[in-house]
C-alpha positions in Angstrom: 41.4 66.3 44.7 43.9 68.6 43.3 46.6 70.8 44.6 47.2 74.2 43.6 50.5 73.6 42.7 50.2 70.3 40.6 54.0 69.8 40.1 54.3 70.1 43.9 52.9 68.6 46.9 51.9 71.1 49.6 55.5 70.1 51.0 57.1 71.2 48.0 58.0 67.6 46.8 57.6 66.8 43.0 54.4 65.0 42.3 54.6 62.3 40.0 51.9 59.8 41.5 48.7 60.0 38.9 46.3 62.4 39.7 42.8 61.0 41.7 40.2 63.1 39.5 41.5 61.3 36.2 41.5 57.7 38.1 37.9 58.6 38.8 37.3 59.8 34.9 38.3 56.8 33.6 36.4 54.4 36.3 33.0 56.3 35.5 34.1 56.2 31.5 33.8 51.9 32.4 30.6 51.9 34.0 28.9 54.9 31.6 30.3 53.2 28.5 31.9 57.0 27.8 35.3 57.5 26.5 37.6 59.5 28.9 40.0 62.2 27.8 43.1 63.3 29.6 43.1 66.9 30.8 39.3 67.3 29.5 40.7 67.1 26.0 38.4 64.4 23.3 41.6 63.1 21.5 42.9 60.0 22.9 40.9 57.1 24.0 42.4 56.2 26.9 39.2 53.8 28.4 37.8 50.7 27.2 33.6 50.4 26.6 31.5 48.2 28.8 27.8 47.6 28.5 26.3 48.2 32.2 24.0 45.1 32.1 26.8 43.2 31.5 28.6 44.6 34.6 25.8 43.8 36.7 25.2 40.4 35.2 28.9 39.4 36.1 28.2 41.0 39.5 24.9 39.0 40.2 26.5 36.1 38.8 29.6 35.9 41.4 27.1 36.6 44.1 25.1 33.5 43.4 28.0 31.7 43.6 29.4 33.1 47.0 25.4 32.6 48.0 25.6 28.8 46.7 29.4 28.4 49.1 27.6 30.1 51.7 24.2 28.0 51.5 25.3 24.8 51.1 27.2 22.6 53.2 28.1 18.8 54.8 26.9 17.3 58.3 29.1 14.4 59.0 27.7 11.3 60.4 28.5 11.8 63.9 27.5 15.6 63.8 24.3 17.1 64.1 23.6 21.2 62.8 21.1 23.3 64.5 19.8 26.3 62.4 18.8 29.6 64.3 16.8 31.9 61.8 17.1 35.8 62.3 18.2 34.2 65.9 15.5 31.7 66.8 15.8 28.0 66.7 14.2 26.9 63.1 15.5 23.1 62.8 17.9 20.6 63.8 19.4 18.9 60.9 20.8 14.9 60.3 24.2 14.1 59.0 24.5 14.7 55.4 23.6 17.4 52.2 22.3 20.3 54.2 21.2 24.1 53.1 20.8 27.3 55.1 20.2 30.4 54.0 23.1 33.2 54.3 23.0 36.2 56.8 19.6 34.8 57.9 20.5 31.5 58.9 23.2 31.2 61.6 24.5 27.2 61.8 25.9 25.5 65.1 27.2 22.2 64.3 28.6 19.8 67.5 30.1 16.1 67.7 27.2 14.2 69.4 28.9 10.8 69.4 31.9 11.6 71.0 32.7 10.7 74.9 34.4 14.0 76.3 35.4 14.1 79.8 35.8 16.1 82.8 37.8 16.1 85.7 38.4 18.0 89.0 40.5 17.6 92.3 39.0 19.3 95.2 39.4 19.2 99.5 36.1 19.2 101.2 34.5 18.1 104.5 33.3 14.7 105.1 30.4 13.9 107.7 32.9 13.5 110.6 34.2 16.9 109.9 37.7 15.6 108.7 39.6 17.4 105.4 39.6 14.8 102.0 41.3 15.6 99.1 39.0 14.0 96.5 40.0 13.5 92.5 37.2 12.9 90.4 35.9 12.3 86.2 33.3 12.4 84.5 32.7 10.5 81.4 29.2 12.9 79.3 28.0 13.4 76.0 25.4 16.1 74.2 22.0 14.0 74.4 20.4 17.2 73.4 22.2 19.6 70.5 19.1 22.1 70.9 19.5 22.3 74.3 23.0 22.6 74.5 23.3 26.0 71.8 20.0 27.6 73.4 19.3 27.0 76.8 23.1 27.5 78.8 25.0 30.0 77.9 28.3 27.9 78.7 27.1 24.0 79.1 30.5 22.7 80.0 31.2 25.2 82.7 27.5 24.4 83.9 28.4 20.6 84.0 32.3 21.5 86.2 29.9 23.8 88.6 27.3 20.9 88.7 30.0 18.1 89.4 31.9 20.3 92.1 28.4 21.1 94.0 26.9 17.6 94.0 30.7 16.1 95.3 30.6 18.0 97.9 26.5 17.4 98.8 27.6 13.8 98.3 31.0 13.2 100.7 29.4 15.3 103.3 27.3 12.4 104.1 30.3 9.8 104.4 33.0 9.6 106.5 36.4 9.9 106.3 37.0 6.0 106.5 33.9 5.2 104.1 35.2 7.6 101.8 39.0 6.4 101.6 38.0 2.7 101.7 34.6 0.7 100.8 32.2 3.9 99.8 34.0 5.3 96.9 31.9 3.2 94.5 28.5 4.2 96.7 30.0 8.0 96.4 30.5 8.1 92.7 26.6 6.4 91.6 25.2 9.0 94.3 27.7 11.9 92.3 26.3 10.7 89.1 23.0 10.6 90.1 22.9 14.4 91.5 24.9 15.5 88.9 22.2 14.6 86.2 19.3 16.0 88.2 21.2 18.9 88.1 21.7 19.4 84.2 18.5 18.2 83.6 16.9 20.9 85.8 19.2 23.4 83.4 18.1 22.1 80.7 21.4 21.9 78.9 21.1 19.0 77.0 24.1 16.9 78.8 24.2 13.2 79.4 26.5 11.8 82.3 27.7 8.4 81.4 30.0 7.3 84.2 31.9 9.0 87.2 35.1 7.8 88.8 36.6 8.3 91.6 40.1 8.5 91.0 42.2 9.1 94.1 40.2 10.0 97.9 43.7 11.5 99.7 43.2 12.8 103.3 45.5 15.9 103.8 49.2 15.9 103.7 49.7 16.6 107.1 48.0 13.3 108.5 48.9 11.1 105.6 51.8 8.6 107.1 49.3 8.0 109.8 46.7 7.3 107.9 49.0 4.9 105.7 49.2 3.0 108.5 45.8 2.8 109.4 45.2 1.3 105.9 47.9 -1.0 106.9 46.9 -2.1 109.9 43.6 -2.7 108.8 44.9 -5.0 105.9 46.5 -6.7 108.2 43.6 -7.3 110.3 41.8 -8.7 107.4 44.7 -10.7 106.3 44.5 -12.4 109.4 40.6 -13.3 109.5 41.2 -14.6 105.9 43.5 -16.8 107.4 41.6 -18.4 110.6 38.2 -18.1 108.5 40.8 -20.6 106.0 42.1 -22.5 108.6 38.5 -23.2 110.3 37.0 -24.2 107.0 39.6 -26.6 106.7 40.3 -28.4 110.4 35.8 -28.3 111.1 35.2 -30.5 108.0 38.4 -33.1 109.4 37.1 -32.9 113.3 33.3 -34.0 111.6 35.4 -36.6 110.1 37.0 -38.4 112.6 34.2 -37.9 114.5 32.0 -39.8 112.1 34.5 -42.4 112.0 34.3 -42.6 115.8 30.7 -42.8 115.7 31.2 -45.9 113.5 33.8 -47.7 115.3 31.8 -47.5 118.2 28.5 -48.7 116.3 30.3 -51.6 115.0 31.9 -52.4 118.5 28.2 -51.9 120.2 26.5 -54.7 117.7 30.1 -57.0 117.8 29.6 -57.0 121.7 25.7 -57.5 121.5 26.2 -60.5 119.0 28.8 -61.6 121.0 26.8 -61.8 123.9 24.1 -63.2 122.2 26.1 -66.2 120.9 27.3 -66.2 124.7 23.8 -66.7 126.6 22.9 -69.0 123.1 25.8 -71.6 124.2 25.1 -71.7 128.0 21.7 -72.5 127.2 22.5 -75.6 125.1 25.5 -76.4 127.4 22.6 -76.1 130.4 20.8 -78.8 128.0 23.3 -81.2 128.1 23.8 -80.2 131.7 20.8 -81.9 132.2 21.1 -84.8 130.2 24.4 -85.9 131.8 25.9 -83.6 134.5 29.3 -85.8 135.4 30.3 -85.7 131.8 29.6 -82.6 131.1 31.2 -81.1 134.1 34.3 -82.8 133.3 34.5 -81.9 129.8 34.1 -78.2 130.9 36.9 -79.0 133.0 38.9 -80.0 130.2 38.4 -77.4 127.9 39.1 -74.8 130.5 42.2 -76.5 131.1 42.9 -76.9 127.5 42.8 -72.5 127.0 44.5 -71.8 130.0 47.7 -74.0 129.4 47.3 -72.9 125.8 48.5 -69.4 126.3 51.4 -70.3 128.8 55.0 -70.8 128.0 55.8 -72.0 131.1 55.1 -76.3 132.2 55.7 -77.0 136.1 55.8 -81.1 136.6 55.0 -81.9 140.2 57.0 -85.5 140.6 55.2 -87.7 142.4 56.0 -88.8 145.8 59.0 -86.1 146.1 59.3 -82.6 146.7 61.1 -81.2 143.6 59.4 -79.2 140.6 60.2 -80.0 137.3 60.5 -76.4 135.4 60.5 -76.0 131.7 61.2 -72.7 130.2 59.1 -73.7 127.0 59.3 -70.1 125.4 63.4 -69.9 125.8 63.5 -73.2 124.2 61.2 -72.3 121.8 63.2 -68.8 121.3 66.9 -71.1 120.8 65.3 -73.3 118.1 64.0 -70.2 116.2 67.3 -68.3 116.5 69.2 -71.9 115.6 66.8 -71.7 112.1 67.8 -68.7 111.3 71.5 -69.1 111.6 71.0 -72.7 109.2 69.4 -70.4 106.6 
């Protein structure tokens, strides 16, 4: 376009930019092959000739190229690709030398091996109607790439809604001791469980691997007292650990001893039946020779009954005959001098 004035701009500057109808001479001189002439005059050549098919070959040649950068491409080995053409699902493709086709194709390419995780801290009700504060994760992975581009519009936000709704379905059915003590394992397989019902009925191509439970808090307010709660309950089983210890180790000694009484008094029963036994066996031969010879025998019964009794004393009394004294010897003080007098020689 041209002003009227083509030494001036309409704001009376001086022009001295090129002028736009010559720019466009010269560019359709290139593509026409046609020599362009400044001011309409034939004098100068001021273009350069260019065959058209050669134009066009250099233009189809750098679109096969940007086609070919477009087109081909690399799945890595823990990636999968899934291909939507003119927006419906055509393949899913393996790791390695892939192709798609440009503008048609549209390529979605996730990590499949990876482990991601998720995790939430929420208050909620428990079956006794008490307030936990609950702090959970989940440990999932795409099972299902095709699933996971087509079916959910947001998978991950589907799997937070899904782990915050089956929680809270879950602790409503434990207390508020279960659920800060013993049940936490019971609470996060139930979680888990409901959880993958739940993306499976979605469809979104999820795969829970583990939940924790990381921290079951009851509110603030009531916290010191239920620290000591916890407390008192470890001390309670401190304790049984302790007599449940102490009983395992005094019942095995009381069966002891009481074995060992058992024995002594087996071995005392036969001793005192074999004793008897021998007993009633001599009085019947003694009752023999009874028989045969009573006076003799009678005296030497006499005799040996003399013989254990005197035996055991330490004390002789001599009656003198014909008198009225008592002869008195203190045979275990004499007996005591001479032992003490031995031990002073040595």
């Amino acid at each position: 376009m041209n002003w009227d004035n083509k030494d001036n701009d309409p704001w009376g500057n001086k022009n001295d930019a090129p002028d736009f109808d010559e720019l466009m001479k010269k560019f359709s001189a290139v593509l026409g092959g046609k020599k362009s002439s400044s001011n309409g005059s034939g004098g100068n050549n001021s273009g350069f000739n260019m065959p058209v098919g050669r134009v066009m070959a250099y233009a189809l040649f750098g679109l096969l190229v940007l086609a070919g950068f477009q087109s081909i491409y690399v799945v890595e080995e823990q990636e999968r690709a899934v291909i939507l053409r003119l927006g419906k699902f055509n393949e899913e493709q393996q790791p390695g030398l892939n192709f798609k086709i440009p503008i048609i194709d549209e390529k979605f390419t996730e990590n499949v091996t990876i482990t991601r995780r998720e995790s939430q801290s929420v208050s909620m009700l428990t079956k006794d109607e008490n307030i936990v504060d609950v702090t959970v994760s989940a440990q999932y992975r795409i099972a299902n790439l095709k699933d996971f581009v087509l079916n959910v519009r947001d998978p991950e936000n589907s799997l937070k809604q899904a782990l915050d709704s089956a929680l809270r379905f879950v602790v409503g059915d434990f207390t508020l001791d279960q659920t800060l003590t013993v049940g936490r394992q019971n609470i996060a397989q139930e979680v888990q469980e409901r959880m993958q019902s739940y993306l499976d009925i979605y469809t979104t191509g999820l795969l829970v691997q583990q939940v924790n439970i990381e921290k079951t808090d009851p509110p603030s307010a009531v916290k010191d007292a239920f620290d000591d709660v916890v407390a008192a309950r470890e001390d309670k089983e401190k304790l049984q650990n302790e007599a449940e210890r102490y009983a395992l180790s005094i019942v095995p000694e009381a069966r002891g001893k009481a074995q060992a009484v058992i024995k002594e008094a087996e071995g005392y029963r036969l001793a005192v039946v074999a004793n008897a036994e021998g007993e009633v066996d001599r009085f019947n031969k003694l009752l023999e020779e009874y028989t045969k010879a009573p006076i003799v025998t009678r005296d030497r019964l006499y005799l040996d009954a003399l013989q254990s009794v005197l035996s055991n004393s330490t004390k002789v009394m001599v009656d003198v005959e014909g008198g009225n004294n008592l002869l008195y010897l203190p045979l275990d003080k004499i007996m005591e001098e001479n032992k003490k007098k031995g031990d002073d020689d040595e």
